[in-house]
DOVEXPA-23875 format. One record per residue (C-alpha): residue in one letter; chain; x, y, z. Coordinates in Angstrom, 1 decimal. Layout:
// residues N
rovex,titor,u,v,w
a,A,X,Y,Z
...
END
This chain:
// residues 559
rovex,titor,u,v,w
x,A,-3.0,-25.7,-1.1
x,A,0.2,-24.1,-2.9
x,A,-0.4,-20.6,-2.7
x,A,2.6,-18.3,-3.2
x,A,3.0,-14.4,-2.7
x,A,5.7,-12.8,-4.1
x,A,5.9,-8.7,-3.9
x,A,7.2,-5.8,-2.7
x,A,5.9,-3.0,-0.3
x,A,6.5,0.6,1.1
x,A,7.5,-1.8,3.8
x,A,10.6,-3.6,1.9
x,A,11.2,-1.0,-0.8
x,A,11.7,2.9,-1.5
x,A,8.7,5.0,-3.2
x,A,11.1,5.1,-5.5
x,A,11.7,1.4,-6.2
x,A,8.3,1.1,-6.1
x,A,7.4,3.8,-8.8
x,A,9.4,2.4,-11.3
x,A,8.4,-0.8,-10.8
x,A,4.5,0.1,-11.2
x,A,2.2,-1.8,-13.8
x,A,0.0,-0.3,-16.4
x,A,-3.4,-1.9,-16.6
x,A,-2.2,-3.8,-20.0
x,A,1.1,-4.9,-18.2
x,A,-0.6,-6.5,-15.5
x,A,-2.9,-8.3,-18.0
x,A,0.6,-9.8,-19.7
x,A,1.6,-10.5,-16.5
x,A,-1.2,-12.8,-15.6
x,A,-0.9,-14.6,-18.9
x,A,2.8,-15.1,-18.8
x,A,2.7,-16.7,-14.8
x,A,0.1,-19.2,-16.4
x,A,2.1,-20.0,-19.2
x,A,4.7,-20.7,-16.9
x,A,5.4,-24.1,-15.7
x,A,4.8,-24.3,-11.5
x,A,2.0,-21.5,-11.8
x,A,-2.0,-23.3,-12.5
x,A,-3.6,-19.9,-11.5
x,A,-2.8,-16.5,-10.3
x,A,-3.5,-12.3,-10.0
x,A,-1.6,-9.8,-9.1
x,A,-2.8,-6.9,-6.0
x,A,-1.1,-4.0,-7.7
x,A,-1.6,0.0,-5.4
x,A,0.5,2.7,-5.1
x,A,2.1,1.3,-1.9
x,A,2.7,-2.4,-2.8
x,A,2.8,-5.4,-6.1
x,A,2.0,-8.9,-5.0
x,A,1.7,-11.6,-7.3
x,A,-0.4,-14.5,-6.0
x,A,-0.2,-18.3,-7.6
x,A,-0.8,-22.0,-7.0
x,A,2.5,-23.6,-7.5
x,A,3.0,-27.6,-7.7
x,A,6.5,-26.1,-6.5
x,A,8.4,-24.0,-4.3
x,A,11.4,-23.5,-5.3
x,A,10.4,-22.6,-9.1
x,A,7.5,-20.8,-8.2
x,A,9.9,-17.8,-6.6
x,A,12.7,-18.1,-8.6
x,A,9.5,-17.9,-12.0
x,A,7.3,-14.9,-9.9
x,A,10.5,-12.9,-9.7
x,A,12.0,-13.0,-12.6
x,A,8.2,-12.4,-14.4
x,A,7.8,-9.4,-11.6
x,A,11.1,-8.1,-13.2
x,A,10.4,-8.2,-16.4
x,A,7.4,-6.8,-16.3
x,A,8.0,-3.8,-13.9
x,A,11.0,-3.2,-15.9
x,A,13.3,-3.2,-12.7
x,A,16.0,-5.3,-13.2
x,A,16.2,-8.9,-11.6
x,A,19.3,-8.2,-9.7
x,A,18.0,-4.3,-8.2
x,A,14.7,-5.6,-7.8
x,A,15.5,-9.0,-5.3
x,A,17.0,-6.9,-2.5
x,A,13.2,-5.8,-2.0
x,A,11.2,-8.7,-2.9
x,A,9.7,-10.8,0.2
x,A,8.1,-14.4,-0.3
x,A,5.2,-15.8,1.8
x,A,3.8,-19.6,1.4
x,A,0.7,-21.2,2.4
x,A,-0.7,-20.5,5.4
x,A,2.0,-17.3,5.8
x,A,0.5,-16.3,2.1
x,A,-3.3,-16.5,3.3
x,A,-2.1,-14.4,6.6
x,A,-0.5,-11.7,4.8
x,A,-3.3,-11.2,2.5
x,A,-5.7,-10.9,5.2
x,A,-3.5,-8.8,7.3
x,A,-3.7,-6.3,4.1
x,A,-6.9,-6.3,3.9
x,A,-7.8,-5.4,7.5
x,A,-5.3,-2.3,6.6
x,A,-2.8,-3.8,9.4
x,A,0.5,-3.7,6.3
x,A,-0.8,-0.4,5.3
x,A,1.2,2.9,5.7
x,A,-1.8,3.9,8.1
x,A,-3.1,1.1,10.2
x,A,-6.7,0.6,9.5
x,A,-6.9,2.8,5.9
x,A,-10.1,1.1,4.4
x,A,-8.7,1.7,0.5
x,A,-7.4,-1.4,0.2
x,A,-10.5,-3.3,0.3
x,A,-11.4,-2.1,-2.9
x,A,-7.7,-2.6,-4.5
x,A,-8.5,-6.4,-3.5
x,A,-11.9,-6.3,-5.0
x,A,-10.0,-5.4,-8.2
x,A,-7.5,-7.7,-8.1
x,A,-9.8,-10.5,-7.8
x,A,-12.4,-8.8,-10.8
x,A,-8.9,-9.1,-12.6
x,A,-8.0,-12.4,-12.5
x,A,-11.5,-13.7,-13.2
x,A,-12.3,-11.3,-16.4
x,A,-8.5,-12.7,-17.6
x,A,-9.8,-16.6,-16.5
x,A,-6.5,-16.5,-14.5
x,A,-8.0,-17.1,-10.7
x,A,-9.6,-21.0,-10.2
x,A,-10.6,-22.0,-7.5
x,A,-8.0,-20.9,-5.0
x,A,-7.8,-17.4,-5.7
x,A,-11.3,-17.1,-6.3
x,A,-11.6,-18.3,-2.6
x,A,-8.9,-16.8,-0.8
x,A,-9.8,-13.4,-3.0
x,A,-13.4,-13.5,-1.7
x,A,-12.3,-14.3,2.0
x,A,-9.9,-11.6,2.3
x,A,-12.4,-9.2,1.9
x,A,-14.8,-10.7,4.3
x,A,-12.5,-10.7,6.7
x,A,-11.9,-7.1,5.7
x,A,-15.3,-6.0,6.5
x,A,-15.4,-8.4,9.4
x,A,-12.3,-6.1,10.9
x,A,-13.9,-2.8,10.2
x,A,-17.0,-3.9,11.3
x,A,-16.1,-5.5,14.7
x,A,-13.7,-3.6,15.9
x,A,-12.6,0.4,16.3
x,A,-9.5,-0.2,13.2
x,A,-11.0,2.3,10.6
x,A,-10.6,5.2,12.8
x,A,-7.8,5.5,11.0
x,A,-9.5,4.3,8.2
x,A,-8.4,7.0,5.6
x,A,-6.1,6.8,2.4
x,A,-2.7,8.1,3.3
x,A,-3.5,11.1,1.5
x,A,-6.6,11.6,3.6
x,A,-4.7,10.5,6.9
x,A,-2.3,13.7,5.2
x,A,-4.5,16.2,4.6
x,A,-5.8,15.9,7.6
x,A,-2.3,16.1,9.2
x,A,-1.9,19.6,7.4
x,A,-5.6,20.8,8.2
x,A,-5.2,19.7,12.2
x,A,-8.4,20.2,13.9
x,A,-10.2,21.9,11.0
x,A,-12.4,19.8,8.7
x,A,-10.4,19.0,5.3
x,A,-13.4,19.9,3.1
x,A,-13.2,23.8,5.1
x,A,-9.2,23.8,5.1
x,A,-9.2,23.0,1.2
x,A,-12.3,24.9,0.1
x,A,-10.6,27.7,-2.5
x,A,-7.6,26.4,-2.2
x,A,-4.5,25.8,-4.9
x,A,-2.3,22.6,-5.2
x,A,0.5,21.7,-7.0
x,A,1.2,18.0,-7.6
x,A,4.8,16.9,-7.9
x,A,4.9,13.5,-10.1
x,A,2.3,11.6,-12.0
x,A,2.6,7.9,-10.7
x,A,0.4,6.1,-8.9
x,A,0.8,7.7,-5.5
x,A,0.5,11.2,-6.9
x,A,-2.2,10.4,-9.0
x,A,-4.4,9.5,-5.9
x,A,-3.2,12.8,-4.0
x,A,-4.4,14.7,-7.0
x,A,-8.3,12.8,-7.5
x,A,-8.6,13.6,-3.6
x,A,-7.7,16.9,-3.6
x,A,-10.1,17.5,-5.9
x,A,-12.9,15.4,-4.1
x,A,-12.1,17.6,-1.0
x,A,-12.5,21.1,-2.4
x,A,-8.8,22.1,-4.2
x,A,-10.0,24.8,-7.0
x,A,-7.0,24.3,-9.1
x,A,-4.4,21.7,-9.3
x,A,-0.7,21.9,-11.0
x,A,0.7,19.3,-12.4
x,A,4.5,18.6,-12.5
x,A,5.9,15.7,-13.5
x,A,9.6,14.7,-15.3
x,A,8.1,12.9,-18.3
x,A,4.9,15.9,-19.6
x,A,3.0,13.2,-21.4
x,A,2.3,11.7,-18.1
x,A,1.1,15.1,-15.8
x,A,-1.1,16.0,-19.3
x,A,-3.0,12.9,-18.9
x,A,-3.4,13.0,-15.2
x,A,-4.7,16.7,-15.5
x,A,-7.1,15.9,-18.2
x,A,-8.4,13.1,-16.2
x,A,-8.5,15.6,-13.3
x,A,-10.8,17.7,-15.5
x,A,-12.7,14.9,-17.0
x,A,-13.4,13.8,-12.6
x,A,-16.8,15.9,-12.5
x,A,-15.5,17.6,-9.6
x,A,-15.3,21.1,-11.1
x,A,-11.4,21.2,-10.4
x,A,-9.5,23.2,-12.8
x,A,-6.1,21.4,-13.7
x,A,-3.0,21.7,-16.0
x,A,0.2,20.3,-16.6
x,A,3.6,22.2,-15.9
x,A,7.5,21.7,-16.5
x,A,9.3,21.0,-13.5
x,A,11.6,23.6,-14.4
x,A,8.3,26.2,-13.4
x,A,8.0,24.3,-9.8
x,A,9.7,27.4,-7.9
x,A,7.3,29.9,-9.6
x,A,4.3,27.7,-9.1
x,A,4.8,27.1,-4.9
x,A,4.7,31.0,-5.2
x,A,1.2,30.8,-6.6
x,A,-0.2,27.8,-4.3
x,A,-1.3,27.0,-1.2
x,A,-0.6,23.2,-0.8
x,A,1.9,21.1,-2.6
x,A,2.0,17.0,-2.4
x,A,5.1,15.5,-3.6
x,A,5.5,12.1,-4.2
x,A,8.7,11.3,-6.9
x,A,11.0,8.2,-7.8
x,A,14.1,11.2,-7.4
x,A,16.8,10.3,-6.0
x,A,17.5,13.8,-3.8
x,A,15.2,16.3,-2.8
x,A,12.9,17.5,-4.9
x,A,12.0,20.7,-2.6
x,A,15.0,22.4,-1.1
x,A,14.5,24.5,2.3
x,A,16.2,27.2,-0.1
x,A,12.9,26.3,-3.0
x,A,10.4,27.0,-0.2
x,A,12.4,30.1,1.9
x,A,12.2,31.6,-1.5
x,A,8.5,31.1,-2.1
x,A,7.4,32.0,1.0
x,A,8.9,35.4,0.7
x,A,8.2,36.0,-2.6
x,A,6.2,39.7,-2.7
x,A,7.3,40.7,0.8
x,A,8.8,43.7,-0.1
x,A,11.3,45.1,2.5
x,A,11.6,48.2,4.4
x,A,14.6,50.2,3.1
x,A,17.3,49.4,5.0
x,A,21.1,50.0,5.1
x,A,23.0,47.6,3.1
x,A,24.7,45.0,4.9
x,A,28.7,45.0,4.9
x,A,29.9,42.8,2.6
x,A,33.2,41.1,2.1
x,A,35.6,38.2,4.3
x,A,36.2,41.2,6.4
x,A,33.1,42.5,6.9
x,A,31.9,43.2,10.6
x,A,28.9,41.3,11.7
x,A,25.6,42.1,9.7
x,A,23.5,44.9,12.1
x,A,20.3,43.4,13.4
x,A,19.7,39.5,13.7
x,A,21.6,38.1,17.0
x,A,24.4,36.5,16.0
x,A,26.3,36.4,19.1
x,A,28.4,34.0,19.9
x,A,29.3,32.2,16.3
x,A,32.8,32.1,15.3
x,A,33.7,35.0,13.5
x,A,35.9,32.9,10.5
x,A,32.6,31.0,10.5
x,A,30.2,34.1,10.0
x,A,32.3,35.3,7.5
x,A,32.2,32.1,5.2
x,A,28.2,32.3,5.7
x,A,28.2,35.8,4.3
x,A,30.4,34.8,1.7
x,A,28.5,31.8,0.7
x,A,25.2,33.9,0.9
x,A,27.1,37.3,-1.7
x,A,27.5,33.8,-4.4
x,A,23.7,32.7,-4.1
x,A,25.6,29.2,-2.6
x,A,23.9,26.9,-0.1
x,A,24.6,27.4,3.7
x,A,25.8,24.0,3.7
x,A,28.6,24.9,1.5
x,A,29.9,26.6,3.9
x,A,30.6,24.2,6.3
x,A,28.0,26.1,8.6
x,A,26.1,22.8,9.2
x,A,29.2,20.7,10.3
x,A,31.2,23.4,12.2
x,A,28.3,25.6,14.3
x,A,26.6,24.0,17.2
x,A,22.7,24.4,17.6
x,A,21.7,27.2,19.2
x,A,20.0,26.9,22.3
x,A,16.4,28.1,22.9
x,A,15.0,30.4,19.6
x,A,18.1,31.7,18.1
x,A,16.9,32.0,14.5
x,A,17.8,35.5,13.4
x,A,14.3,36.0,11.8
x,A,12.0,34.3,13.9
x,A,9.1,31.9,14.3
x,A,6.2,35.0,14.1
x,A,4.9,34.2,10.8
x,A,5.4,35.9,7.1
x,A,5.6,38.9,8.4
x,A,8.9,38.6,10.4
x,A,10.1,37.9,6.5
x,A,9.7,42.1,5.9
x,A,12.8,44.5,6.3
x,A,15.0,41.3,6.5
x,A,18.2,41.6,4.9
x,A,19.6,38.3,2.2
x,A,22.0,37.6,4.9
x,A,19.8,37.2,7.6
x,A,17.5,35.1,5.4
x,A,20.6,32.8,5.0
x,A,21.6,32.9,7.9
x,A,17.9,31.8,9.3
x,A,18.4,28.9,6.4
x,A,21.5,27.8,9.0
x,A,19.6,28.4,11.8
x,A,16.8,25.5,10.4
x,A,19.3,23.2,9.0
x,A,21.2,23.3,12.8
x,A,17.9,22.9,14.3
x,A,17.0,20.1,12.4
x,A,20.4,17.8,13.0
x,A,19.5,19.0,16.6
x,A,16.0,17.7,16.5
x,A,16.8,14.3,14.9
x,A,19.2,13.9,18.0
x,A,15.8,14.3,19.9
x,A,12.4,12.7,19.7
x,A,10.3,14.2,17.3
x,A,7.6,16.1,17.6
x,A,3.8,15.1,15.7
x,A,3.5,17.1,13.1
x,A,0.4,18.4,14.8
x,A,2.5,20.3,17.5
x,A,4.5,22.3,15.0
x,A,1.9,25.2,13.7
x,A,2.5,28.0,13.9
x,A,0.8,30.8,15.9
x,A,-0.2,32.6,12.4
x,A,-1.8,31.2,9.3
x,A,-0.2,28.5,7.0
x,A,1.4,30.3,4.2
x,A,2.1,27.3,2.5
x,A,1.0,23.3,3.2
x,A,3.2,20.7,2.0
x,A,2.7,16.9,2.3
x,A,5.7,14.6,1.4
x,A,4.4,10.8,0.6
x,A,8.1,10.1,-0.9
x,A,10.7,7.5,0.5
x,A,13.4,8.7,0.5
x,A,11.8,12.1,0.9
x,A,11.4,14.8,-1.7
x,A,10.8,17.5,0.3
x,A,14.0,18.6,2.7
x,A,12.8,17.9,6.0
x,A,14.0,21.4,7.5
x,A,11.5,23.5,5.7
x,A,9.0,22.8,8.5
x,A,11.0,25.3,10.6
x,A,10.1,28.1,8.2
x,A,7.4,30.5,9.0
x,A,4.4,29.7,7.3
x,A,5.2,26.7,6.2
x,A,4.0,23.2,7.4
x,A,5.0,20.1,6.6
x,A,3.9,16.6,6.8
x,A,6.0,13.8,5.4
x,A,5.3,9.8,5.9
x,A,7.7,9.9,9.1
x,A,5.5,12.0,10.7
x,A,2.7,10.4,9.6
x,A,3.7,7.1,11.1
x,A,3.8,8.6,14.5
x,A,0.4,10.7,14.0
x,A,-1.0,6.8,13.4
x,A,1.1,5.2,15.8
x,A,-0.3,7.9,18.7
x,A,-4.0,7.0,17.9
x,A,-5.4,5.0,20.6
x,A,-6.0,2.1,18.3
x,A,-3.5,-0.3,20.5
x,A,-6.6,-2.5,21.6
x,A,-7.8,-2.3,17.8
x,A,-5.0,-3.7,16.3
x,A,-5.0,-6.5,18.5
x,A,-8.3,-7.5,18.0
x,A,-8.0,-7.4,14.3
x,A,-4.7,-9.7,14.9
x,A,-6.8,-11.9,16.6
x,A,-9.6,-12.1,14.0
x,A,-6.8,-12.4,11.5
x,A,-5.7,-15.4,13.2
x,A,-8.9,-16.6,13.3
x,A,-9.8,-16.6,10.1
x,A,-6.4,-18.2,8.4
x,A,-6.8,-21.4,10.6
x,A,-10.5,-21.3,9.1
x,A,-9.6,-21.2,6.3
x,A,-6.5,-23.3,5.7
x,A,-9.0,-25.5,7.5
x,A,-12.1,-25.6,4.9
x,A,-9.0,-25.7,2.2
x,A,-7.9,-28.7,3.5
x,A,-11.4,-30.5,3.5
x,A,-12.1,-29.7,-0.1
x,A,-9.2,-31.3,-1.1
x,A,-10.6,-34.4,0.1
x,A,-13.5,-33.7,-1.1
x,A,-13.2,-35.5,-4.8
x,A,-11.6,-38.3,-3.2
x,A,-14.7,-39.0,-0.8
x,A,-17.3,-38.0,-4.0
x,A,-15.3,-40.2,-6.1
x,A,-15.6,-43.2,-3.8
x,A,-19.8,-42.4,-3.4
x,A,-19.9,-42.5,-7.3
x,A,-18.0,-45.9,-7.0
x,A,-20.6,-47.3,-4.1
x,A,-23.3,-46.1,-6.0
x,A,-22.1,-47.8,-9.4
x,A,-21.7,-51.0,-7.1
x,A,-25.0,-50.4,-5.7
x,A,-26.5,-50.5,-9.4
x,A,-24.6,-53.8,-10.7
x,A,-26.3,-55.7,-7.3
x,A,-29.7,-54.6,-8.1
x,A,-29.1,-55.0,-11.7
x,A,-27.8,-59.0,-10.6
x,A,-30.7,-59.1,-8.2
x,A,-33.2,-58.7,-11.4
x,A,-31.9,-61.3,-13.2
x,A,-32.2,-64.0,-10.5
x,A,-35.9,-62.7,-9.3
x,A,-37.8,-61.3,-12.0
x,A,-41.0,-62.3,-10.4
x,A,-40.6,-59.1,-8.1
x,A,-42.9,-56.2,-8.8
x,A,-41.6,-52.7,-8.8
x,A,-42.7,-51.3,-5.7
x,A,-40.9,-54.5,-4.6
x,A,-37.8,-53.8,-6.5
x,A,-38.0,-50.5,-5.5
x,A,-38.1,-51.4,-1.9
x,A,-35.1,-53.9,-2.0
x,A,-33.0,-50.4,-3.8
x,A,-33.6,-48.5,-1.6
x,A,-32.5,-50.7,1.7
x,A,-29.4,-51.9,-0.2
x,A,-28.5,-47.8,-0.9
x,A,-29.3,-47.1,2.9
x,A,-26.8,-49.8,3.7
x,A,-24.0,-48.2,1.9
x,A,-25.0,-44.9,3.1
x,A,-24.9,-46.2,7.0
x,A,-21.5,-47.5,6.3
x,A,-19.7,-44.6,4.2
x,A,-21.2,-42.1,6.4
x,A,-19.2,-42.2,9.3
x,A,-15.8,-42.5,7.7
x,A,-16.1,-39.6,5.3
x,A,-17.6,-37.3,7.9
x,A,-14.8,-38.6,10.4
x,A,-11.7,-38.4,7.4
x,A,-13.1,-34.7,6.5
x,A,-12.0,-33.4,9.8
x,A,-8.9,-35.4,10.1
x,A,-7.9,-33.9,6.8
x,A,-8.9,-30.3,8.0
x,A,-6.9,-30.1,10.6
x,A,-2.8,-29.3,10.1
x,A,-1.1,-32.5,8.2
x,A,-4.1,-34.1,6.7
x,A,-3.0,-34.2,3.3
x,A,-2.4,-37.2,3.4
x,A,-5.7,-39.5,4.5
x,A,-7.0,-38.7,0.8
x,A,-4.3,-40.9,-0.3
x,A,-5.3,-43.2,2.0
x,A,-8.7,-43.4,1.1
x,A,-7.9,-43.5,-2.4
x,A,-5.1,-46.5,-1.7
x,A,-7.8,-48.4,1.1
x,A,-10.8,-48.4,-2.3
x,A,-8.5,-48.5,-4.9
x,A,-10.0,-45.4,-6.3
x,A,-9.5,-44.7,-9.8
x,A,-6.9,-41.6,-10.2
x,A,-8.6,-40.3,-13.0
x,A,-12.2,-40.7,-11.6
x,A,-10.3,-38.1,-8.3
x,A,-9.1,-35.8,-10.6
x,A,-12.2,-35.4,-13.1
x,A,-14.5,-34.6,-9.9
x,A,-11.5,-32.0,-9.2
x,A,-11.9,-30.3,-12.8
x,A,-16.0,-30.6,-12.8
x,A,-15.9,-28.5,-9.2
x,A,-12.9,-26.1,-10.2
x,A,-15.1,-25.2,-13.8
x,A,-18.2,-24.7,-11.5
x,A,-17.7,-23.0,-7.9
x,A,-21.2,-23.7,-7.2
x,A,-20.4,-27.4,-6.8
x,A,-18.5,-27.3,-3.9
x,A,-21.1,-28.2,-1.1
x,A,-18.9,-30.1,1.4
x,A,-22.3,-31.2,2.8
x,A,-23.3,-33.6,-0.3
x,A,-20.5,-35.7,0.1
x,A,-22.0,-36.5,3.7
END
């Protein structure tokens, strides 16, 4: 066995990395053809999902088989070689066989245990034998991976987290209400139209969203996915929007999933403090002082900040600039205890609240989150607050879309794959995981095992065909020397001769079969085929009758 992985994962590359290097249905299809075209490659398919692109081969060599995977990954993907090594990882043999299972049991996924991926593999394999690109290999590594799948849900606790990472989301944002009741009538916004976003937007609909928004850079692609939306069956009304009408949609919705190639955020806290309090309208008020000069705005504590400070937050807030340009981030400490200057109460704290003090709240969450990431984190579950959810928002981006210091907002709640990862990681699935390791183990050395036999397996059918041939001459000699011999007679003398050979091949095949399934047993079918002086050819045409016809491989007629 030669079987080579080469790919890239959430857990070597950016969302971003991995969005652009995404394949179309008709790419992957060129992509099979092209790795059997190439020279070290026999057969192959490639595991493609919104989280990960693996290519799988049989190489007659090492060395040629990475440097040919990567450079057919790049070219294909459309990321070039050079950005796209940093990210790539390599597994061989029995490391291969172990990663593959590992995936399928969900242990490589973003959320241990998420069942999804069973089916991804399912596809992969349906792929590679409609496009005649999996033999024998694939086919049985393909088919094992998800037996051991099931085997791992089955046996053991693991899919208790068994959800998409959408799911595992949603259910994040709904915390101990049913998702199908927290989404029933509600309105979402998708931000992007790859892979990732596509699968936010199909469950959203499956769980109960009414409507669904689609934004996405290029508008060809959020058409399509809305009119697939449509097209779902799942009564979900969707359209497509520019992103330039993202800050008037989050007005309009109630959940937004975000999941971009951008490079910086998508979402600023400013984007959602804006939504949020869109149609409060304020008590009348007296207008705040404005100027350099300008006392201290009445209302909202603000005791103890630097006056020079306060005066550059006022004058960044008069020319509609961030907070951060103001230096407020780098040059104010983190108030201690609840010093926002509007409050945690909900949307309603938002009414009779000056511009100012809604900036100077915007401080107030950007201090507190450099403070928090000096501490250790809090579940996402713990930070609701006492009133309603205004407005839901899951980040599945890396690097993030969404600015992480929105979640200190009132009304809003957010849920972004850091916080996701310690949602899973606090599940009491410790015991799981290491069962599922265990079956994983298991299951490689069984199967690296039953490999390692069936290559031997021509060798030892090859030398039967030549005792039976030899078997045929001697009774064919024995004719000519006593024709007097009636059949039943001739018959008889066959059949003892055939036993004979039997008696003495049985043992050493039986006995070379387990020597050559156990680690470094390559070698005795060389041995066997050097001790008979077995014909080569004879070897290798048994090897292409049981690659063109699975069904041949019974280990136990060799026997």
């Amino acid at each position: 066995m030669s079987l080579l992985v080469v790919g890239l994962s959430h857990r070597s590359a950016p969302v971003s990395v991995l969005e652009r290097a995404s394949l179309s249905a008709d790419t992957k299809i060129k992509l099979l053809h092209d790795t059997l075209a190439a020279e070290p490659a026999t057969e192959a398919t490639v595991l493609a999902t919104c989280n990960r692109i693996e290519l799988y081969a049989d190489v007659d060599k090492f060395h040629a088989g990475v440097a040919e995977l990567s450079t057919l990954l790049a070219q294909h993907s459309g990321v070039a070689l050079e950005e796209l090594t940093p990210y790539l990882y390599v597994h061989y043999e029995d490391r291969a066989v172990h990663h593959l299972f590992s995936v399928a049991c969900g242990l490589d996924s973003m959320v241990v245990g998420e069942g999804q991926i069973l089916g991804q593999i399912k596809d992969a394999l349906a792929l590679g034998q409609e496009q005649h690109s999996a033999g024998r290999l694939i086919n049985d590594l393909f088919q094992q991976a998800l037996r051991v799948g099931k085997r791992a849900h089955s046996e053991t606790g693991i899919d208790r987290a068994g959800q998409s990472l959408v799911t595992f989301g949603l259910e994040q944002l709904a915390v101990h209400t049913p998702v199908a009741e927290w989404a029933s009538g509600k309105r979402a916004l998708v931000i992007g139209a790859g892979s990732m976003s596509s699968l936010a937007a199909a469950t959203l609909a499956r769980v109960g969203i009414v409507e669904i928004a689609v934004a996405n850079r290029t508008a060809e692609r959020a058409e399509r996915l809305a009119e697939i939306l449509v097209a779902s069956g799942t009564g979900v009304r969707a359209s497509a929007i520019p992103m330039a009408e993202v800050a008037d949609e989050l007005t309009r919705v109630d959940v937004v999933v975000s999941c971009t190639g951008a490079t910086g955020m998508v979402l600023t806290a400013d984007d959602v403090l804006a939504a949020v309090s869109w149609g409060c309208a304020p008590d009348p008020a007296p207008q705040a002082p404005t100027g350099l000069n300008a006392a201290p705005v009445a209302g909202p504590d603000v005791a103890g900040l630097d006056a020079d400070v306060l005066a550059r937050l006022v004058a960044a807030a008069e020319a509609g600039a961030r907070l951060a340009d103001a230096g407020a981030v780098r040059t104010i400490a983190a108030p201690e205890g609840d010093g926002c200057p509007v409050g945690l109460d909900g949307r309603s704290a938002l009414t009779g609240v000056d511009a100012n003090s809604l900036e100077l709240h915007g401080t107030w969450a950007d201090q507190g989150e450099a403070a928090a990431q000096r501490q250790p984190r809090r579940s996402a579950r713990t930070q609701a607050h006492a009133t309603d959810v205004r407005l839901a928002l899951l980040d599945l981006a890396m690097p993030r879309d969404i600015d992480a210091a929105v979640h200190r907002i009132p009304g809003v709640r957010l849920v972004d794959i850091e916080s996701l990862a310690e949602a899973s990681a606090d599940a009491p699935m410790a015991a799981d995981v290491d069962a599922v390791r265990g079956i994983v183990a298991q299951e490689v050395a069984a199967f690296g095992a039953a490999q390692r036999a069936a290559h031997i397996t021509p060798t030892v059918v090859a030398l039967r065909a030549m005792a039976a041939e030899v078997v045929a001459m001697e009774v064919a000699r024995l004719d000519g020397r006593l024709p007097d011999l009636d059949e039943r007679q001739r018959a008889e003398v066959t059949q003892t001769v055939r036993r004979v050979v039997d008696k003495l091949l049985h043992a050493p095949t039986v006995r070379v079969k387990q020597l050559a399934s156990e680690p470094g047993g390559a070698g005795y079918a060389d041995a066997l085929r050097e001790l008979f002086d077995l014909d080569p050819q004879t070897v290798a045409s048994v090897s292409r009758a049981d690659a063109a016809d699975p069904k041949n491989d019974d280990p136990g007629r060799a026997s």
